[in-house]
N, C-alpha and C positions, 0 to 999 in steps of 0.2 A: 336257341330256344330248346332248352329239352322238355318233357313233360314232368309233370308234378307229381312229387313223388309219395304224397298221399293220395290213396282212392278210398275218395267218400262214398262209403257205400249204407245203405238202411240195418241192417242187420248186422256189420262189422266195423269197430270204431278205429280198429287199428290197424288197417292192410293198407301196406307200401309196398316200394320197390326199393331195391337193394342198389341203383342203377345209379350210375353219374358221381361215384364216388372216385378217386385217380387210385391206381394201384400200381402192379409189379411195371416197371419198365415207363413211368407215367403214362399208365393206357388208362382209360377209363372201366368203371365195371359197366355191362353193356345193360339199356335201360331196358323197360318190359321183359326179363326173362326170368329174373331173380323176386318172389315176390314171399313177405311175410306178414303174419296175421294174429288175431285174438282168433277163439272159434268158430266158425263156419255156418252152423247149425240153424243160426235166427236168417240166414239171406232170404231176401225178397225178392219175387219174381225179376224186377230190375236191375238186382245186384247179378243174379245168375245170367241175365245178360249182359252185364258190364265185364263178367268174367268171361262172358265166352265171347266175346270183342276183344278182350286180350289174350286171345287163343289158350287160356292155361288148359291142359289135360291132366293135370296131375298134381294130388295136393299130397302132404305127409303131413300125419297127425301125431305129434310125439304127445297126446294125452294119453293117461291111462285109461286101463282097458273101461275101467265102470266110467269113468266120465265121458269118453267116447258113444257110449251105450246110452247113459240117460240123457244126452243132445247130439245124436247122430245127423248125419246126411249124406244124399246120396244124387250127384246130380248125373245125366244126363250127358256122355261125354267127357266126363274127369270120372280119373282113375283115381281114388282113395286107397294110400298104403299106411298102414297102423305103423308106428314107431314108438313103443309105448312104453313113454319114462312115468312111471306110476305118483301121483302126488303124495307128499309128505307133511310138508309144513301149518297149513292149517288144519289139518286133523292135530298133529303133533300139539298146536296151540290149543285147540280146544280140550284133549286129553289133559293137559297141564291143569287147565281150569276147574275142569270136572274132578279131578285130583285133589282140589282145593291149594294149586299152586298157582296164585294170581301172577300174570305176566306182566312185565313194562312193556313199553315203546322198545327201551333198548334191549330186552329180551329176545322180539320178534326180531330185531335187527339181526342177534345174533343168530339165531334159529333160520334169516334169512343168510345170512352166510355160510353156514352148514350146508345148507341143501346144495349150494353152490358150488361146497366142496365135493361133497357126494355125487354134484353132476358128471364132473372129471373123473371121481374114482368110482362108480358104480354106473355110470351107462354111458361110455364112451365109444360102445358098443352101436348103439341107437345113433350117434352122430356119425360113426362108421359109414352106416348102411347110409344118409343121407347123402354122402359123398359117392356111393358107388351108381346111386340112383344121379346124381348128377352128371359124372363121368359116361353113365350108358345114353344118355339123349339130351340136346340143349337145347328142348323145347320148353316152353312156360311154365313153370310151377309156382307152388305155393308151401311153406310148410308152417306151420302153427301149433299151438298147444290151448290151453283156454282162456287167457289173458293174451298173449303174443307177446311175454315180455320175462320170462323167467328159463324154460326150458328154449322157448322160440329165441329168445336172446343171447343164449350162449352158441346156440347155432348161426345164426346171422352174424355174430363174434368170427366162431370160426371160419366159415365162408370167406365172409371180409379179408382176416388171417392169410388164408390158404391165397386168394387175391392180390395177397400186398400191400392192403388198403394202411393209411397209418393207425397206430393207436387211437389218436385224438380222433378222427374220423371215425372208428368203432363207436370208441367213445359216442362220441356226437348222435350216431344213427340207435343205440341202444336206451340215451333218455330222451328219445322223441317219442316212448311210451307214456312220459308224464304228461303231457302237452297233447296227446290223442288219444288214451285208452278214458274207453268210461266204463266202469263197474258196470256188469247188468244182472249181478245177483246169481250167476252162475253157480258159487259155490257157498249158497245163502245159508244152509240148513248146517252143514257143518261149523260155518262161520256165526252163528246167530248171537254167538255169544259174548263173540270177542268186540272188546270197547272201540270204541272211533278211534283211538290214536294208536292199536295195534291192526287197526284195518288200515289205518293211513301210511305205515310200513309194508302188510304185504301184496295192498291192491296199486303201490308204484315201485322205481326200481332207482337207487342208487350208486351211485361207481363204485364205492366198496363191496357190494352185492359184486359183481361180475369180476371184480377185482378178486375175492376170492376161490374164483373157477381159474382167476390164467397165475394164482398164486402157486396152488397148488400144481397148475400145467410146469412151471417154473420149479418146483422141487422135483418133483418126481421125472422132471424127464428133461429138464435144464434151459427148456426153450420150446416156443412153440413151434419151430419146424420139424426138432425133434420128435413133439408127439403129435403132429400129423401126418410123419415119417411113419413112425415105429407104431403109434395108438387106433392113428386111422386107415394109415392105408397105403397113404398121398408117395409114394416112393418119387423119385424126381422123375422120370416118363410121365407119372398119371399126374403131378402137380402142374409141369409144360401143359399138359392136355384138357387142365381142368381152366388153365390162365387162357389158352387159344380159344376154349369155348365163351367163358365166358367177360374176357376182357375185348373192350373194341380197338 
């Protein structure tokens, strides 16, 4: 029996746990320790106690700084640290519009695969520090961005990664944002413009989406060990020490 690794919660549609997947050595990743999310901000009295039943102290927010700002929070016992990968993509869509350059479906695709690229080469930095914060304490966390499935999803990637977890099992755990995230209008006002079938691109996430973050991990540094070595950190001491913590 393990536990389920959706938690329903009023305010957040997509917070799991990273837990029960097999990785380095076929050890399991350990349940309740590893936990990711859409934003934070809407929790209700009884999500804040469902979180603090699952002892988390510590969330990381890799939204940018203004989006952080106009739906903050602050509970009681968790320690909130800013990780802040600044958003791109639907401003970028809507500037096109406003431009008077009407966008497809397969536009947005590709504009989601940029960002993707950009994740790798412009803040690899921000998933750095998520690993250092890892490495200092294995107690409960959380980390999120505003969906839980673009910035939050290349991290949960790499986690998994640095784990051992396999591909397909990455895989697996990154589109169970389709099947759990519900829009709640987060980033309405910038979006107001953009047509159903380019909202239907950026508000779920595809394999080619992440595919093009471990594409690019693959040119530039030949392999993902490599730049978890050399990009984040992970030197082999801290990668042993990051697998004892958090493998059972």
């Amino acid at each position: 029996m393990h536990p389920p690794r959706h938690v329903p919660l009023q305010g957040a549609s997509n917070f799991r746990d990273l837990g029960g997947y097999v990785g380095h050595g076929d050890r399991r990743v350990r349940w309740r320790l590893l936990f990711r999310s859409d934003h934070l901000a809407h929790l209700s009295a009884p999500d804040r106690a469902q979180l603090e039943a699952l002892k988390i102290g510590r969330s990381f927010d890799f939204r940018g700084l203004r989006e952080s700002a106009a739906q903050s929070y602050d509970w009681p016992g968790t320690t909130r640290h800013s990780l802040a990968i600044e958003p791109t993509l639907v401003q970028y869509l809507h500037a096109q519009l406003e431009a008077g350059r009407p966008m497809s479906a397969q536009d947005a695709v590709q504009a989601m695969q940029t960002t993707y690229e950009g994740f790798v080469r412009n803040n690899s930095d921000r998933f750095a520090e998520l690993f250092t914060h890892l490495l200092a304490q294995g107690a409960p966390l959380v980390f999120h961005c505003t969906a839980g499935k673009d910035r939050t999803g290349l991290a949960a990637a790499l986690v998994l990664s640095a784990l051992g977890v396999s591909h397909e099992d990455i895989v697996q755990d990154y589109l169970l944002t389709n099947a759990l995230y519900r829009y709640d209008g987060a980033l309405s006002a910038p979006g107001a413009m953009l047509s159903p079938e380019i909202m239907a691109v950026v508000w779920r996430v595809r394999e080619d989406f992440l595919q093009a973050s471990l594409r690019v991990i693959e040119d530039d540094y030949g392999s993902m060990a490599t730049y978890l070595q050399q990009r984040i950190g992970l030197t082999p001491p801290k990668l042993e020490r990051l697998r004892q913590m958090y493998l059972a």
